[in-house]
Biopython code that builds the backbone (N, CA, C, O; Angstrom):
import numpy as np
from Bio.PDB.StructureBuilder import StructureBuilder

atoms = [
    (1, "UNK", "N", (5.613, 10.989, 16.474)),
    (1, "UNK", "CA", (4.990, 10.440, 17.655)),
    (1, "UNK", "C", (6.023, 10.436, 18.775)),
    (1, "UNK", "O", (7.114, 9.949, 18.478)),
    (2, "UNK", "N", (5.862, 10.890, 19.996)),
    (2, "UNK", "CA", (6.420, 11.124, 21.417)),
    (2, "UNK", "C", (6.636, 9.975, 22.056)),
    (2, "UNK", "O", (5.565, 9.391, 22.223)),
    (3, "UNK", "N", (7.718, 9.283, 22.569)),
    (3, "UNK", "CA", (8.229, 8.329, 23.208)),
    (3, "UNK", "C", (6.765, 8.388, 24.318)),
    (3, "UNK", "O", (6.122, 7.356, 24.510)),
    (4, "UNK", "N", (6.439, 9.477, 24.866)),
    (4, "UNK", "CA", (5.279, 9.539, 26.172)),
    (4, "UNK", "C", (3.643, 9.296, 25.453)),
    (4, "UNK", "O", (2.716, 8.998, 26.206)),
    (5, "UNK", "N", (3.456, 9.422, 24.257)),
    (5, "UNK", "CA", (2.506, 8.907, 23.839)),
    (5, "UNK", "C", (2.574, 7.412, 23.293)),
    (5, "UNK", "O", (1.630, 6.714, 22.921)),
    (6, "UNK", "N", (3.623, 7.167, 23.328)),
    (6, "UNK", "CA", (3.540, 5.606, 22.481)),
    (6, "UNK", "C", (3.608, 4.682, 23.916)),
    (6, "UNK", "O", (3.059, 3.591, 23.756)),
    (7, "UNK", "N", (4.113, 4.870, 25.149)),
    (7, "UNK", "CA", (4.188, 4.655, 26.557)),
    (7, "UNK", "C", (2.563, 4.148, 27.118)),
    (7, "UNK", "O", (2.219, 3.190, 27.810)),
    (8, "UNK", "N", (1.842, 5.173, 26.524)),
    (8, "UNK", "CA", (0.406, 4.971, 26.970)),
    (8, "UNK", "C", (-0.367, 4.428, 26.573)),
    (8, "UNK", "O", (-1.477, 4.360, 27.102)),
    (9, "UNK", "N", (0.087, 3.630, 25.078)),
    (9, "UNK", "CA", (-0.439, 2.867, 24.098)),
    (9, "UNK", "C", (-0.504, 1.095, 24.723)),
    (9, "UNK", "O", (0.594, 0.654, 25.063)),
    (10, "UNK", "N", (-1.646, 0.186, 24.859)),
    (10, "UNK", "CA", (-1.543, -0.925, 24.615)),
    (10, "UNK", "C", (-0.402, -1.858, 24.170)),
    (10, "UNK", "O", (0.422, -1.408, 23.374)),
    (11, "UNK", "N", (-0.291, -3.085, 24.607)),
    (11, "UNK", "CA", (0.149, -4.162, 23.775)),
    (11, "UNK", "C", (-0.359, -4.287, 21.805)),
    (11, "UNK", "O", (0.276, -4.342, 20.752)),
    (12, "UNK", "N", (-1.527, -4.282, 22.115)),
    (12, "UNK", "CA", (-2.228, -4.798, 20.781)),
    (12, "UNK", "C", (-1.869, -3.457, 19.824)),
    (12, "UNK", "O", (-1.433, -3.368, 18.676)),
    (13, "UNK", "N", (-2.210, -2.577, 20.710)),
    (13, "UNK", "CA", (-1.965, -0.882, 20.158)),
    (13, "UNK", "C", (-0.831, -0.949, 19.414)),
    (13, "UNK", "O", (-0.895, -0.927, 18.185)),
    (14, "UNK", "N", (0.288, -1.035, 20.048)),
    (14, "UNK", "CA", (1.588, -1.210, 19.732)),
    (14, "UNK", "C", (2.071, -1.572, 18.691)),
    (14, "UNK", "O", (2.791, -0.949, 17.911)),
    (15, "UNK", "N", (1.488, -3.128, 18.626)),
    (15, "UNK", "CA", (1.934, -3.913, 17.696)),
    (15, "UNK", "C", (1.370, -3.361, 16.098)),
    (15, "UNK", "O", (1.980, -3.275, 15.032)),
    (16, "UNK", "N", (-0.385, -2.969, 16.546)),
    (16, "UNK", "CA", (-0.939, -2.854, 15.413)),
    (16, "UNK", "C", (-0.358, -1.437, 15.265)),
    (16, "UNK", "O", (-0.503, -1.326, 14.047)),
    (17, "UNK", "N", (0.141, -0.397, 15.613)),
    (17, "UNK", "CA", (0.895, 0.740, 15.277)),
    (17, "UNK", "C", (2.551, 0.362, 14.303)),
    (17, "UNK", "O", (3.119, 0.929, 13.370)),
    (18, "UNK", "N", (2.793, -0.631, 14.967)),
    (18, "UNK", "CA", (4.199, -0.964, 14.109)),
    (18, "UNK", "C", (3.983, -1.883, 12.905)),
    (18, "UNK", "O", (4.909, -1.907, 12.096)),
    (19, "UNK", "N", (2.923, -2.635, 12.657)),
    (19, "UNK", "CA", (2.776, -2.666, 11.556)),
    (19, "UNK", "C", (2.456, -1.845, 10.536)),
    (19, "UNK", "O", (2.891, -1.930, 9.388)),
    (20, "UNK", "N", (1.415, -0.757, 11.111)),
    (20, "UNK", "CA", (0.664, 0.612, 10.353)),
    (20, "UNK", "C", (2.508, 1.578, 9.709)),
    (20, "UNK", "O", (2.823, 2.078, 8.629)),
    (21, "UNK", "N", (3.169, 1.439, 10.881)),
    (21, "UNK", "CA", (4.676, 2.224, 10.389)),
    (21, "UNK", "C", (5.205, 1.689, 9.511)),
    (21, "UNK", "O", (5.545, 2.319, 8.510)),
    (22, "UNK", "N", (5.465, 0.085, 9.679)),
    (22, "UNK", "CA", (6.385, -0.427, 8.247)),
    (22, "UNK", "C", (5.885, -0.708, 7.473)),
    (22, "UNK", "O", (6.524, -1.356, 6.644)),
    (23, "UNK", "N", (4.622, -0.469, 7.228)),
    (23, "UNK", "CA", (3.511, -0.846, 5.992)),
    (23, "UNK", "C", (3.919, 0.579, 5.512)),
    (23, "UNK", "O", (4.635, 0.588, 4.510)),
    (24, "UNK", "N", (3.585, 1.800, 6.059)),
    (24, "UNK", "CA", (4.154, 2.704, 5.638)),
    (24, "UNK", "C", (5.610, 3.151, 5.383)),
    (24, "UNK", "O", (5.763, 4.357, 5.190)),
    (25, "UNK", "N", (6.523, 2.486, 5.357)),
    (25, "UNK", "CA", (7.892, 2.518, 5.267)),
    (25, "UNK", "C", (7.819, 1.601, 4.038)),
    (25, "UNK", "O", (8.742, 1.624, 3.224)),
    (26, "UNK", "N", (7.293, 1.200, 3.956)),
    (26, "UNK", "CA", (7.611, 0.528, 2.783)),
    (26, "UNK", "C", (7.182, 0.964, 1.492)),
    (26, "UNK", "O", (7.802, 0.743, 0.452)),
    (27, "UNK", "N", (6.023, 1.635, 1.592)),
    (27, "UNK", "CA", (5.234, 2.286, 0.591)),
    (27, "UNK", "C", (5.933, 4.225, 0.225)),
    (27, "UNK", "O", (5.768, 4.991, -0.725)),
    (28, "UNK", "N", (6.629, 4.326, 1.411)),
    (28, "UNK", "CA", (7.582, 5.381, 0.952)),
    (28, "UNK", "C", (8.933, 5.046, 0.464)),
    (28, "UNK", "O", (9.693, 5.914, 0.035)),
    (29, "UNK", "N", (9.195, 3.977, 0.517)),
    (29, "UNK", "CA", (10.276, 3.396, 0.153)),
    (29, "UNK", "C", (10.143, 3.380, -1.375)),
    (29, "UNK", "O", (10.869, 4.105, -2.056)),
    (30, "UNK", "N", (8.987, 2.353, -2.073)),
    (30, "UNK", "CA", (8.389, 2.398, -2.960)),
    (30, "UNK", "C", (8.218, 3.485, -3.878)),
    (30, "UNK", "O", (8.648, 3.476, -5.032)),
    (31, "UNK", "N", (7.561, 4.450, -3.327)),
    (31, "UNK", "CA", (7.901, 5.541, -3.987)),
    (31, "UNK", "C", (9.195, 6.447, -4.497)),
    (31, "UNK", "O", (9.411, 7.285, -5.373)),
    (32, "UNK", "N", (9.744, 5.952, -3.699)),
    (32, "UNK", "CA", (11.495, 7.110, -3.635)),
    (32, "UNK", "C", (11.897, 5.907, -4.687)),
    (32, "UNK", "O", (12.050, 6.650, -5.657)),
    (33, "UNK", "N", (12.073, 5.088, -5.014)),
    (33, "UNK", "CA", (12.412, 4.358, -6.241)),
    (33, "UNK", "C", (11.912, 4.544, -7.181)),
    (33, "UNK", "O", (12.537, 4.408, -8.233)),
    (34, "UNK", "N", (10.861, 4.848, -7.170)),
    (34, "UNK", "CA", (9.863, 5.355, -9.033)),
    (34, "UNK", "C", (10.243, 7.000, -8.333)),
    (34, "UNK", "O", (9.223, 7.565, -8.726)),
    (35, "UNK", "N", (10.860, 7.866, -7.734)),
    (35, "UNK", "CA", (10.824, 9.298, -7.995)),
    (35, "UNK", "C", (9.185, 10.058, -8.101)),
    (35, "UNK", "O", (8.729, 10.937, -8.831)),
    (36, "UNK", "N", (8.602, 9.225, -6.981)),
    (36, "UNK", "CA", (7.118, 10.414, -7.195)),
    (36, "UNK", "C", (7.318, 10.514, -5.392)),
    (36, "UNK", "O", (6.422, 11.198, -4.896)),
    (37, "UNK", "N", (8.270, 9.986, -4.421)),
    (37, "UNK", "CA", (8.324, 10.568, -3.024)),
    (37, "UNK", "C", (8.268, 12.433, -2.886)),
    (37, "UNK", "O", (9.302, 13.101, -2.909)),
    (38, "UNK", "N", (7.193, 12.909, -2.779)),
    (38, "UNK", "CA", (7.220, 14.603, -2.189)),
    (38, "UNK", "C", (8.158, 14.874, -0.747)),
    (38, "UNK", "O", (8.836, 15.900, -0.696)),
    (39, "UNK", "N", (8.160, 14.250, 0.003)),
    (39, "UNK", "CA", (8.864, 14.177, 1.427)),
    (39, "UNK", "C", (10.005, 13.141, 1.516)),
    (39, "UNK", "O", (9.602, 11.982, 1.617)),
    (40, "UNK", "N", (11.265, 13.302, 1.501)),
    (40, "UNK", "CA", (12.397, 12.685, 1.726)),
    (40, "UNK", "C", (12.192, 12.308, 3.008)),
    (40, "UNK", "O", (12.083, 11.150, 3.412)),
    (41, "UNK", "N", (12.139, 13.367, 3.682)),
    (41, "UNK", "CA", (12.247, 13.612, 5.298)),
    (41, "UNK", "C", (11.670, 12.384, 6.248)),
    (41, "UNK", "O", (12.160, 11.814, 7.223)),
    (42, "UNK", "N", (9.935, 12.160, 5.270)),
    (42, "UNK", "CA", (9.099, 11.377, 6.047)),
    (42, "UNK", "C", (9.862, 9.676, 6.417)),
    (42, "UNK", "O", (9.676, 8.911, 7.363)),
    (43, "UNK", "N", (10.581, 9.595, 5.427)),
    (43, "UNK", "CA", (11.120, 8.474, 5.515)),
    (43, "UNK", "C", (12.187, 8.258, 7.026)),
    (43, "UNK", "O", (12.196, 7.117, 7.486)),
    (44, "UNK", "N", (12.791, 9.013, 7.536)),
    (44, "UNK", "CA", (13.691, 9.267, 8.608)),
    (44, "UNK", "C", (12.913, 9.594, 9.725)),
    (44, "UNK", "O", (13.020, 8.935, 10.759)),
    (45, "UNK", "N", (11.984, 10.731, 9.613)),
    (45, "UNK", "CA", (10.741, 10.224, 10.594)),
    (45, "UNK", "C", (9.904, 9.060, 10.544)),
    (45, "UNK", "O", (9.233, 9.068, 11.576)),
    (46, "UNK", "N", (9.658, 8.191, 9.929)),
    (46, "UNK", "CA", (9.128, 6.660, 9.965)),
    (46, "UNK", "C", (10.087, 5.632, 10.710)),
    (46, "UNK", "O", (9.590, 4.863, 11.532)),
    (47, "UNK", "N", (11.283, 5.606, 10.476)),
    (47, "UNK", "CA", (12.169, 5.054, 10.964)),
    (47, "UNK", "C", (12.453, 4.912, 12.337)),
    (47, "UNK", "O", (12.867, 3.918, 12.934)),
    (48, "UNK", "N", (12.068, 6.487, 12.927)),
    (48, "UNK", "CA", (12.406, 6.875, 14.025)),
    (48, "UNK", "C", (11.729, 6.528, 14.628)),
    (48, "UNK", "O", (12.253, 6.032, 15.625)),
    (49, "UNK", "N", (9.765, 6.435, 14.623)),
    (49, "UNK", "CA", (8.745, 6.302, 14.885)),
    (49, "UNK", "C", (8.474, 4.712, 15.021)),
    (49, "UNK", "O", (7.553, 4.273, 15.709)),
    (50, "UNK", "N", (9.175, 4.073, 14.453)),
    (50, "UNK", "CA", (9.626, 2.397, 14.417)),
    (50, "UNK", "C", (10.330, 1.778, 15.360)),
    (50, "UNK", "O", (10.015, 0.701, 15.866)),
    (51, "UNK", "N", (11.693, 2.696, 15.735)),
    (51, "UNK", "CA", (12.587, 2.438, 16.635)),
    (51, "UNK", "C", (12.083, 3.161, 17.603)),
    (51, "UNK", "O", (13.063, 3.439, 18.293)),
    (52, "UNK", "N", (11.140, 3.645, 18.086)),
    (52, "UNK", "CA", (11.021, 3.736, 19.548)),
    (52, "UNK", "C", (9.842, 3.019, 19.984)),
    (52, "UNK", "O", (9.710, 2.522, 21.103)),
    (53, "UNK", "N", (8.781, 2.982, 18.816)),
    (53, "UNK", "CA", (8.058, 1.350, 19.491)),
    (53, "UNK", "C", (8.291, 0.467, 19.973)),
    (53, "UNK", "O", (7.826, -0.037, 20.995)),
    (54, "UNK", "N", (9.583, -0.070, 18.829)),
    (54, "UNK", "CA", (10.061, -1.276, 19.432)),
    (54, "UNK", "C", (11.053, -1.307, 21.129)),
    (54, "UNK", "O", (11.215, -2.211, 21.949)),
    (55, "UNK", "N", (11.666, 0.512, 21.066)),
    (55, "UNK", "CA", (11.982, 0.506, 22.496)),
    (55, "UNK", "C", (11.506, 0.524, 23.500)),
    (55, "UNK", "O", (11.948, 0.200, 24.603)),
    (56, "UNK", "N", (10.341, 0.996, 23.118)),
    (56, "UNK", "CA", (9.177, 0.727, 24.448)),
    (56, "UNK", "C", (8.798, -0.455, 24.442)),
    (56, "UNK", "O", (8.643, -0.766, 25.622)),
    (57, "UNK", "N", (8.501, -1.496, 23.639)),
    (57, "UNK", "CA", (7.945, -2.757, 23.944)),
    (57, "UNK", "C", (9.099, -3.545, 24.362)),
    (57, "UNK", "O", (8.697, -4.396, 25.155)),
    (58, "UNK", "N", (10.310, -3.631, 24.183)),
    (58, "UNK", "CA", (11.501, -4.325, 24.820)),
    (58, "UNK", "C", (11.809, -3.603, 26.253)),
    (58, "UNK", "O", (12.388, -4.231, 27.139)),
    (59, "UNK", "N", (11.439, -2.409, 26.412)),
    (59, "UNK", "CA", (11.552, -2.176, 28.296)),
    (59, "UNK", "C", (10.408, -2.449, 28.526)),
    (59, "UNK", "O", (10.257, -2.125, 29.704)),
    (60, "UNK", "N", (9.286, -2.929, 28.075)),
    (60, "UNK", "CA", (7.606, -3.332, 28.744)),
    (60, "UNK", "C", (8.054, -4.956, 29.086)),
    (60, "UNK", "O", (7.877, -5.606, 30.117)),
    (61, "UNK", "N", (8.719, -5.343, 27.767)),
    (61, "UNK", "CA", (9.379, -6.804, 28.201)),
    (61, "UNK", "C", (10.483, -7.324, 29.307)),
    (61, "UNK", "O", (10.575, -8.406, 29.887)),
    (62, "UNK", "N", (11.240, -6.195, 29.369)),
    (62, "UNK", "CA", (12.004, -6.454, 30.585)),
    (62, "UNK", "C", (11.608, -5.974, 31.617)),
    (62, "UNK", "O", (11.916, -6.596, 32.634)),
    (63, "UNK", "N", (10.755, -4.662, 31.782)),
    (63, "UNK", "CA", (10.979, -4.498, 33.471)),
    (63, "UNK", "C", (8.858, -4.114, 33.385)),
    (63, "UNK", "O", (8.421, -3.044, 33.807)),
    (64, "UNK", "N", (7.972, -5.147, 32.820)),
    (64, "UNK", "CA", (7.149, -4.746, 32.917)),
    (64, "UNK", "C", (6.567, -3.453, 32.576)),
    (64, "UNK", "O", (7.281, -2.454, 32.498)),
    (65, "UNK", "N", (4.915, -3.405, 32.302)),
    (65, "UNK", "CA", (4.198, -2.323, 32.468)),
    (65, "UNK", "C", (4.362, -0.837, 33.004)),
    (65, "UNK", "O", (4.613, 0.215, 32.416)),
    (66, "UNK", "N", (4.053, -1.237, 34.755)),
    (66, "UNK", "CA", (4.699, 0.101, 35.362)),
    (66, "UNK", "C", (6.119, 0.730, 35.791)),
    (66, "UNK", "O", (6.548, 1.553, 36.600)),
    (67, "UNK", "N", (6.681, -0.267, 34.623)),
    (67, "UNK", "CA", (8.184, 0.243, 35.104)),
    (67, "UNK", "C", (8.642, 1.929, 34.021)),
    (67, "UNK", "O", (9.716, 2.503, 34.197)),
]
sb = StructureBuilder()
sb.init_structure("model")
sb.init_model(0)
sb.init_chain("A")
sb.init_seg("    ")
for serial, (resi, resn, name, xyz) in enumerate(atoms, 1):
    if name == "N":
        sb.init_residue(resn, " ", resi, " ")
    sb.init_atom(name, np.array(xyz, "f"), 0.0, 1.0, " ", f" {name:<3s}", serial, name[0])
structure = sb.get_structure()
């Protein structure tokens, strides 16, 4: 997911997107411990996809919406 699509996303959007990510981070996590994970990778893309939510909602918090 694109820093410019997650930009255009809601408050509520947001939030309910970053739960949908670490619900899924966790369940790949889960897996890579029992050895049935097919995608290593996905895990580092989840991560990534986590940390820029939360960077967009901490510059929505500091400099507002249309900033």
């Amino acid at each position: 997911m694109k820093a410019s699509e997650i930009r255009k996303l809601s408050a509520k959007e947001l939030d309910a997107k970053l739960l949908e990510l670490k619900d899924e981070l966790f369940k790949l996590r889960f897996q890579q411990a029992i050895n049935q994970l097919d995608n290593p990778m996905r895990i580092n893309a989840v991560k990534k996809d986590i940390a820029r939510i939360k960077t967009v909602q901490r510059d929505i918090e500091l400099h507002g919406k249309n900033a």
